[in-house]
C-alpha positions as CSV (number, residue, x, y, z in Angstrom):
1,X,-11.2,1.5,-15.6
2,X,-10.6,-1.5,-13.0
3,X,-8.9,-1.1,-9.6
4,X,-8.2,-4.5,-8.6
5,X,-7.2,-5.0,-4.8
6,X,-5.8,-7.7,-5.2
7,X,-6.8,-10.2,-2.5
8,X,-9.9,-8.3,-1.7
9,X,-11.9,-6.5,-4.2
10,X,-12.3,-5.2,-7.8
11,X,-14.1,-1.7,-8.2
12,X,-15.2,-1.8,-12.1
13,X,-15.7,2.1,-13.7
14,X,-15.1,5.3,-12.5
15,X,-18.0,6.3,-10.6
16,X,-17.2,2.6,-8.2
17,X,-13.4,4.2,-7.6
18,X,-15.2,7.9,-7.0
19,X,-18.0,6.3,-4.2
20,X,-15.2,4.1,-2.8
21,X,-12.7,7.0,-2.4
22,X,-15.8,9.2,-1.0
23,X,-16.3,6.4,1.7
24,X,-12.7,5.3,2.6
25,X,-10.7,8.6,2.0
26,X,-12.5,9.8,4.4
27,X,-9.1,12.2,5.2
28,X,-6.6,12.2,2.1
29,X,-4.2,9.5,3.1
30,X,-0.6,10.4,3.3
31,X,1.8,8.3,0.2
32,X,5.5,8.0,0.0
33,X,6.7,7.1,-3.2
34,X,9.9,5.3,-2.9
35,X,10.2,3.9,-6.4
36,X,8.4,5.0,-9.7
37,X,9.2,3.0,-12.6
38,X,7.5,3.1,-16.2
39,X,8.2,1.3,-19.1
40,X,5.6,0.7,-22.3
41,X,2.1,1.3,-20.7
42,X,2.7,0.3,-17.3
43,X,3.7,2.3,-14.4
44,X,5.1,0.8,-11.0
45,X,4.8,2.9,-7.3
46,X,6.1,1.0,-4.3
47,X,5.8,3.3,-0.7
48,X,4.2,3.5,2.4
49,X,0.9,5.1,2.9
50,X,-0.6,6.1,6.3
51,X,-4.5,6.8,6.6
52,X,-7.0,7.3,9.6
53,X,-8.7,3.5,10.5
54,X,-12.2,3.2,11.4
55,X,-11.3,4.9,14.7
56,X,-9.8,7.7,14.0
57,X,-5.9,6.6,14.6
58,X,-3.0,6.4,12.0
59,X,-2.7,3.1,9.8
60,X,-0.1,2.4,8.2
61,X,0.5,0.2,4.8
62,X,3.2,-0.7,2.7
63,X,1.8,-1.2,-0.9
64,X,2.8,-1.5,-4.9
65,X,0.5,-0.1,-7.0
66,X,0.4,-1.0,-10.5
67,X,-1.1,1.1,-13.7
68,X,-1.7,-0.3,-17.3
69,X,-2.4,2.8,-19.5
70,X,-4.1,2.8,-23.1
71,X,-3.2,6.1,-25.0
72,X,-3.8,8.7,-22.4
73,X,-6.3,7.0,-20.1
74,X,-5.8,5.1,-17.1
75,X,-7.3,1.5,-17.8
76,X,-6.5,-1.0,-15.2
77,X,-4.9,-0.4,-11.3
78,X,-3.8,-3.5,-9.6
79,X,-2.8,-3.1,-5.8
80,X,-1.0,-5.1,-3.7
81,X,-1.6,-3.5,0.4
82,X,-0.3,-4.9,3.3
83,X,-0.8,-3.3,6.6
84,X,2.5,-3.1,8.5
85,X,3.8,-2.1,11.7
86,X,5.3,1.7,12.8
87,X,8.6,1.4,14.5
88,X,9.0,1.8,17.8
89,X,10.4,5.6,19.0
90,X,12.7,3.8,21.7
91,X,14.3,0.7,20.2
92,X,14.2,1.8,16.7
93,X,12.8,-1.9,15.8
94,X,9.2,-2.7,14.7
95,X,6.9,-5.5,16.3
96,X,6.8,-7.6,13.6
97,X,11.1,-7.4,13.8
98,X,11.1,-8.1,17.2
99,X,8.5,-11.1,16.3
100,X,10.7,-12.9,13.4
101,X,14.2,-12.2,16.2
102,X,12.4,-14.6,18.5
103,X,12.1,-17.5,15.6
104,X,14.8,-19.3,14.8
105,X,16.9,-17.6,12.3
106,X,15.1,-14.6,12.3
107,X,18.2,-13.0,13.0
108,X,19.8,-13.2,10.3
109,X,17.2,-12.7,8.2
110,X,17.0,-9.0,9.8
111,X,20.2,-8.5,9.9
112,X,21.2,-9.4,6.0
């Protein structure tokens, strides 16, 4: 088994997933699956997951995960994580939106 992050780090066998988990899982993490797709030996999650930072408050990540199977074991995990922004409660728009308004054409970008 590999878990590759990709960018970052790869974690080769099971026992380097189990003592990463033990260290960063600290709390279970919260995932929201907004797509699953399969097809041959691959599987595809895209969502949002939120976990506790280094401080105790609520990250938040928008991430792809995906698994390469062989028979009925797990064999490879490639993830793609990209910390994002929580919206604001008021103005309904995120940071990072209100960033790419102020640069030219970032308007229509958000705004299809």
């Amino acid at each position: 088994m590999e878990w590759t992050f990709v960018g970052d780090k790869t974690l080769k066998g099971k026992e380097a997933v189990r003592q990463w988990m033990a260290t960063t899982y600290i709390e279970p993490p919260n995932f929201m699956v907004a797509n699953l797709i399969a097809e041959g030996d691959f599987v595809t999650a895209l969502g949002d997951i939120t976990m506790k930072d280094e401080d105790g408050k609520a990250a938040h990540y928008s991430y792809c995960d995906i698994w390469r199977f062989r028979g009925d074991k797990m064999v490879e995990l490639r993830a793609f994580v990209i910390k994002t922004e929580v919206k604001d409660e008021t103005s309904g728009s995120s940071a990072r939106a209100d960033s790419m308004r102020s640069q030219p054409g970032g308007e229509s970008l958000l705004n299809g």
